[in-house]
N, C-alpha and C positions, 0 to 999 in steps of 0.2 A: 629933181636932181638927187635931194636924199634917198627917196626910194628906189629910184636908178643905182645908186652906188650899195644900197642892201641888197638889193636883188642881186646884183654883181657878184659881190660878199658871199651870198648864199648859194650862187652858183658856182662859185670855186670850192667852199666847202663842202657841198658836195658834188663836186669831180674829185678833190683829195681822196674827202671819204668813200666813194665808189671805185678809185684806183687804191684806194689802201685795202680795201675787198677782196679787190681781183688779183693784188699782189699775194694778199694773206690764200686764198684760196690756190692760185699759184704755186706757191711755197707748200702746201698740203697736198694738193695732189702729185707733186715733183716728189714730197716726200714716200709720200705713196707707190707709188712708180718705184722707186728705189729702194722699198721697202722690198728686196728681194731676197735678204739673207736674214732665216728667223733663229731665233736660239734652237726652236724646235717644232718639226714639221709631221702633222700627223696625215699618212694617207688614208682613208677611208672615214666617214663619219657613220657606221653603223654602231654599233653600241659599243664596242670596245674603243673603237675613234671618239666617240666624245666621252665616255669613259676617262681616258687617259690624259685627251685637251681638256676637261675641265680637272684634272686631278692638276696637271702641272699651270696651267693658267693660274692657280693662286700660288704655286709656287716661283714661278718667274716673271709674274708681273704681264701687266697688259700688253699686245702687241709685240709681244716677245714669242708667241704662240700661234701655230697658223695651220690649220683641216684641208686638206684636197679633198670635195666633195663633190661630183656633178650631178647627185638626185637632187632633186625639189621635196621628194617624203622620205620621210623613215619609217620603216615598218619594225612593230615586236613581231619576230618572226615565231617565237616561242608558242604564240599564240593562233596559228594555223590550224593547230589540231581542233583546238576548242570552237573557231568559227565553222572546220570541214564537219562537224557533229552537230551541230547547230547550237553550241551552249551560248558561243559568243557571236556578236554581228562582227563581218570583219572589218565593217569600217572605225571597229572603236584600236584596231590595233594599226592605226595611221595617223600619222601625225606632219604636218609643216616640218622641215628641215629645220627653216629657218627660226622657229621656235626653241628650239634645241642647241643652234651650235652656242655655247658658252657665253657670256660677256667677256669680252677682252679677247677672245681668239678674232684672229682673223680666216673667214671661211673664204677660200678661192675654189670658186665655184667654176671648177673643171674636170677634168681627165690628168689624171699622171698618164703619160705616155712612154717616157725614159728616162730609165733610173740611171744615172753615175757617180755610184758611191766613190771612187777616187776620187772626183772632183766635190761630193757632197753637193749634187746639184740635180735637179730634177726636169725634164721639159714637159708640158704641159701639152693639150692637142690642139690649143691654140697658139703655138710655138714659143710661149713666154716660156725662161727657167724664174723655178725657186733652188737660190741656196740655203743650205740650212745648216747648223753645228749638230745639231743630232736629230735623228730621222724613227721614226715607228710605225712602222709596216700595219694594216690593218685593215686591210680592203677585205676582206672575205672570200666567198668565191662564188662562182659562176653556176646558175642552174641551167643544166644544158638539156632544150626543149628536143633538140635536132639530133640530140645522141640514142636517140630510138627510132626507128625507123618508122616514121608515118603518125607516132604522138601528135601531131602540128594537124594534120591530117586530121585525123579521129577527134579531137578535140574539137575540131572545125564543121564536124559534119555529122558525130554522134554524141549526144547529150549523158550519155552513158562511160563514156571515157570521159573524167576527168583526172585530174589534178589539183592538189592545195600549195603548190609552193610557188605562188606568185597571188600578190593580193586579188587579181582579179579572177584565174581561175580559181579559188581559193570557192567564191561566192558560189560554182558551180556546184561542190560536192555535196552538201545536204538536199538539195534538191534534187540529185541522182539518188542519195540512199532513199528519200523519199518516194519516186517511182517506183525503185524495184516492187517485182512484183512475185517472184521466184528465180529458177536460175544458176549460175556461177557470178559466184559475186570476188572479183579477184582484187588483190592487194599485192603491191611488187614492192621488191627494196633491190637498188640494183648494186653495182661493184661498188663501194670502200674506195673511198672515203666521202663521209657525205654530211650534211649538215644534221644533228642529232639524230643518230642510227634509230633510238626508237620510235621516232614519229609515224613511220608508213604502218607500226603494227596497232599506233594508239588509234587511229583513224579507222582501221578496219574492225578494233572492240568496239568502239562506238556504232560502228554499223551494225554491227552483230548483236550487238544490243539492242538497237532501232528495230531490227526485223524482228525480235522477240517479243519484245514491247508493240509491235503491230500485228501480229498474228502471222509473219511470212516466214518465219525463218525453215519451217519444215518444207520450205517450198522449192531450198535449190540449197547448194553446196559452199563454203566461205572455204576461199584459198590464200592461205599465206605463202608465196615464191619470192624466196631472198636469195642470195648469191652467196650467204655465206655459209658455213655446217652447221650453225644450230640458231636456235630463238632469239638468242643475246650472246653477246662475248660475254659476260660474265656469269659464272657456274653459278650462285647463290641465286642472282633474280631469273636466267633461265632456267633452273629447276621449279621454281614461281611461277613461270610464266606457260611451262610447259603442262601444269597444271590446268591451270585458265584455259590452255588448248585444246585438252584433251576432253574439259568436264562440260567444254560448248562445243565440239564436234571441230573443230577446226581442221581442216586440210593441210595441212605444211609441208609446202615441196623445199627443201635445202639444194644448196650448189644449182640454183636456176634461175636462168639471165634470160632477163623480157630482150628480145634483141628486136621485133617489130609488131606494129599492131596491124593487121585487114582488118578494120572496120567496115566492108563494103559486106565480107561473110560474117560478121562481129566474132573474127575471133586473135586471139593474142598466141604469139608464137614466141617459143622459150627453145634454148639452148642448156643443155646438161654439161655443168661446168663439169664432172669427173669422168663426161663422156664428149671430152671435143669434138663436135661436128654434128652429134647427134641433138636432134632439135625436136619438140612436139608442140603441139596445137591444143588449145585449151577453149571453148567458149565461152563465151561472155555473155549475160545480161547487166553486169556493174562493172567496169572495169578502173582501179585507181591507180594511177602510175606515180612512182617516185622517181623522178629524173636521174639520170647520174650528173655528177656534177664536179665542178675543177677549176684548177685556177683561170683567172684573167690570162687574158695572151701577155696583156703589157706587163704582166709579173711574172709567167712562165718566160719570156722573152728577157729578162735581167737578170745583170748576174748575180743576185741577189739569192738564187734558188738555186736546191739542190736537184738531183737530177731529174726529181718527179713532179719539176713544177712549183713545187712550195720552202715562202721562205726559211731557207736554213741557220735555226737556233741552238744554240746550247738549251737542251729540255729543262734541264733545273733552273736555269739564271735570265732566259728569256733572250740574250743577245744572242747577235749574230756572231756565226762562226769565225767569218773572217773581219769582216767590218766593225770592230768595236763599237762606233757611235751607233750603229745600229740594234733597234730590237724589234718583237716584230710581238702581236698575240693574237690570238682567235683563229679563224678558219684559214686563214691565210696563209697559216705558218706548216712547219712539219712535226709541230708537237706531239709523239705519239699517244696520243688522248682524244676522246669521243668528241667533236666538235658542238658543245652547246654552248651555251649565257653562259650557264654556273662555274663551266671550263674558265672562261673570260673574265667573269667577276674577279674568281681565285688567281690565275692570270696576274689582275689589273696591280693586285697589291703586290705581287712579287715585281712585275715590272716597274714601278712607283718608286719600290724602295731602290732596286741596283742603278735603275736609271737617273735617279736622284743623288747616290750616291757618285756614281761617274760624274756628273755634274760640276759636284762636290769636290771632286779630285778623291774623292774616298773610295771602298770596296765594293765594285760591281758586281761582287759574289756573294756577297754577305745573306741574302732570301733566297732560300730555294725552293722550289715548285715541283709538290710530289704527284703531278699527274690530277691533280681533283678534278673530276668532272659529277654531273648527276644529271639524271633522265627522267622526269615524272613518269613513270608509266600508264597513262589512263588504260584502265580495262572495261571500263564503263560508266554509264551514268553513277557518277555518285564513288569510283572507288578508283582507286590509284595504288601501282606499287612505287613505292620512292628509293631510286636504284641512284647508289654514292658509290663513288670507288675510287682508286689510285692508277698508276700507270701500272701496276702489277695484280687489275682487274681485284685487289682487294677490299672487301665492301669499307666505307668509311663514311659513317652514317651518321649522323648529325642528331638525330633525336633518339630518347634512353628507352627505344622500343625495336622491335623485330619490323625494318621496314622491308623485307620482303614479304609482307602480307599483303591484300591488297586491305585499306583504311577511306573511309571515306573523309576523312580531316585529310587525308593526303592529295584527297581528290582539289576539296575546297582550298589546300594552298596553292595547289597549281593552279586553280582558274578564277580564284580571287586574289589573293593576297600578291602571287609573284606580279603580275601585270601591275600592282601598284609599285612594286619595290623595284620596279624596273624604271616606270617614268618619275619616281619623285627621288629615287636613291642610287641606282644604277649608273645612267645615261648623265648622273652630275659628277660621278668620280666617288659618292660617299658608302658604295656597298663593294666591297674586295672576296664575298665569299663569306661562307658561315663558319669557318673555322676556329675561330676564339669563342663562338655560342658554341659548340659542340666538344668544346676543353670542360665547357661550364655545365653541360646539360648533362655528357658521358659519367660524369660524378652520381647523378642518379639516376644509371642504365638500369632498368629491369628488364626479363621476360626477352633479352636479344639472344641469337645465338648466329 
């Protein structure tokens, strides 16, 4: 009878304790659920997305914080050039998402589908909204495979067409520069605006290098066909770089737009931007395409952006024009600035302080953003020009040397050093850009002009 009535005993205490469980558990996921309105809602989780959620998650506290993300990786895009030459493997510039998003953010792992900024509320494409007090735009933009006629094609069927701006054809291009064997070995940069302008030329030095360093290069012709009129928007490194052109034989066709590839004749057809309509044929034995590229639909679709798609900021102060709570940084936006990391980094602390400030009830104007962007320019194994500049294409260089030279330390920062200061300083909120080291370093400039 006694042990009848303990067992009894211990069979109510735990049903209590297994419905005090299922209540507390209850009460947490209810909370959860309801957890639809954050202080601050970041869309994109590429490097300026967590960026930004891990700068304000220690300022607003846990859960106060929340990413729209629907990858499972995150790629350092930066790093394309180095795996398409073969410096780097591309799978060291991938990473788990889920490694990455913050402590204390909350990652809602989906699609923004629709923005309404009146209401400060977002739907998702699994029809949930997030509300939120203030919002930062951040998704980047879109490589568009299909904006070339027959890329999907050729890449499909000829091992000679690739491309590096997706991690997996990324893996194809050294093993194209490898094959060649003579030839036109071409390189395209297409219409503006695109994710770092100089990446399609650094990919084509490395090849040009690779053939030299094999013994082929006398054996067919390197083409650079960009879209735009000269080598670089900016006069100081493309006088630099026009250099490097000239003294390797390089081809450069300006004003010419890859509009489709026939890979069945291997050859790539162009259009003469200052001759519309007028189009020519070029052969191929290498052919590497830079996509053109643009916003998401679901962001060209809100009214968030100006008329070209992208969202519209005040260039100095990072917010939106019309939407106050709003700001927006990186590729996404309409900053007129060269779309890279370094943009973003410099970016992250302008955004940090206004957006903190508003917070605050204080001055959303107080940081201004002079345009800084930089471009490593790899020219070849072993040397890099390191191109800084402002929104007024004025160089703004960071170390107390002439970096339009090309340097092999410039090389080594880009394909050692930055890839660290990306995953350990970057992507936590703790690097905004080198501008306070280049107040300290410009003290002793030598030998610049």
């Amino acid at each position: 009878m006694l042990a009848e009535t303990k067992l009894l005993s211990l069979s109510k205490s735990k049903f209590l304790f297994n419905n005090i469980i299922l209540l507390r558990n209850i009460s947490i996921s209810t909370a959860n659920n309801a957890k639809d309105n954050y202080k601050l809602v970041v869309v994109g989780g590429g490097g300026a997305g967590l960026n930004i959620s891990s700068r304000f998650v220690r300022k607003l506290g846990k859960t106060n914080v929340a990413i729209i993300e629907p990858s499972e990786w995150h790629l350092y895009q930066p790093g394309w050039t180095l795996a398409a030459g073969g410096v780097k493997n591309p799978d060291s510039f991938r990473r788990p998402q889920s490694k990455l998003i913050p402590s204390g953010v909350d990652w809602i792992k989906a699609k923004a589908s629709v923005f309404e900024p009146e209401s400060n509320s977002i739907t998702l494409d699994n029809g949930e909204k997030v509300k939120y007090d203030y919002l930062v735009m951040a998704t980047g933009i879109r490589i568009d495979f299909d904006g070339v006629k027959g890329l999907k094609e050729a890449m499909a069927n000829d091992e000679q067409v690739v491309s590096m701006y997706s991690h997996e054809t990324v893996k194809n291009v050294f093993p194209a520069i490898q094959r060649y064997k003579g030839g036109n070995a071409i390189f395209t940069f297409p219409k503006v605006p695109i994710k770092c302008p100089g990446a399609p030329q650094k990919v084509m030095y490395l090849a040009e290098d690779y053939f030299r360093k094999n013994g082929v290069r006398d054996k067919g012709d390197v083409y650079y066909c960009t879209t735009i009129p000269a080598i670089f928007g900016v006069k100081k490194y493309a006088e630099a770089l026009m250099e490097v052109v000239k003294k390797r034989e390089i081809k450069l066709n300006t004003l010419t737009h890859l509009i489709e590839i026939d890979y069945k004749n291997k050859q790539a057809v162009f259009e003469k931007l200052d001759k519309p309509g007028t189009t020519f044929r070029l052969d191929y034995s290498l052919l590497h395409v830079c996509p053109p590229m643009k916003p998401f639909d679901e962001i060209k679709n809100s009214p968030l952006v100006d008329e070209t798609g992208y969202v519209d900021l005040d260039k100095y102060t990072l917010q939106h024009k019309k939407y106050p709570n709003v700001f927006g940084i990186g590729d996404c936006t309409n900053l007129p600035t060269s779309k890279t990391a370094a943009a973003i980094a410099a970016e992250s602390s302008i955004l940090a302080t206004n957006l903190g400030n508003l917070i605050k009830g204080k001055n959303p104007s107080e940081a201004k953003y002079d345009g800084y962007t930089s471009c490593p320019l790899i020219t070849g194994y072993g040397k890099t020009i390191l191109a800084e500049f402002d929104y007024d294409g004025k160089p703004l260089e960071t170390f107390p040397i002439n970096q339009g030279k090309e340097r092999r330390t410039m090389f080594h920062l880009k394909s050692d050093f930055m890839p660290i200061l990306y995953w350990t300083a970057f992507v936590r909120g703790y690097w905004g850009g080198p501008g306070i080291y280049r107040k300290i370093l410009n003290i002793f400039s030598f030998g610049k002009n």
